[in-house]
C-alpha positions, 0 to 999 in steps of 0.5 A: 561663715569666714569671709576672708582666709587669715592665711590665703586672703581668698576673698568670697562672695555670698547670696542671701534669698530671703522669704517667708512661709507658714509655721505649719508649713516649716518642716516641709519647707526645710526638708525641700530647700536642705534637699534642693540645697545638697543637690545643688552643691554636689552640682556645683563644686566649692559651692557653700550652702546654709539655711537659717530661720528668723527666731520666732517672737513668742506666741506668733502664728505668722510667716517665718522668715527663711534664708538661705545662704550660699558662697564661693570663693572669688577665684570661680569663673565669673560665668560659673557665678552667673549661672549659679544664680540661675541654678539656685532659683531653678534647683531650690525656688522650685523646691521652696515654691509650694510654701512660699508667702511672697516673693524670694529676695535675692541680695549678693554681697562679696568680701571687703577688699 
């Protein structure tokens, strides 16, 4: 993910949510975030999402780490970037929620100037 254009200088800002769930549970989990994810950017134009696992260490029965990570470009209204919060908690937590192992943690992080 390119954090800032060569050619136009856009800058970005990101939102990493970060949680864990079961390995029996994986696939399930990953179904309902990719599909809560397509979702939520067909609702959202200019909306970026992805999601990632932690690599698992050899042999661990214990709960994967997921992120999911989504972007715009700074030039969306800052109401719309307020709201998106919202919209990614609601749209895709609730998705996740069955195979959650703890909380999800949001952190929101934007291009260098």
């Amino acid at each position: 993910m390119t954090a800032v254009s060569p050619v136009s200088g856009t800058r970005e800002r990101s939102w990493f949510l970060y949680y864990r769930v079961l390995p029996g549970d994986l696939p399930r989990a990953v179904e309902a975030v990719r599909g809560a994810q397509t979702r939520l950017c067909e609702e959202q134009p200019g909306l970026r999402a992805a999601l990632m696992q932690r690599a698992p260490a050899a042999g661990a029965h214990e709960p994967m780490t997921l992120l999911e990570i989504y972007s715009v470009a700074n030039d969306w209204p800052a109401g719309r970037e307020a709201a998106l919060t919202e919209a990614i908690e609601h749209v895709v937590g609730a998705a996740v929620a069955p195979w959650l192992q703890g909380p999800r943690h949001l952190e929101v992080f934007e291009s260098c100037a």
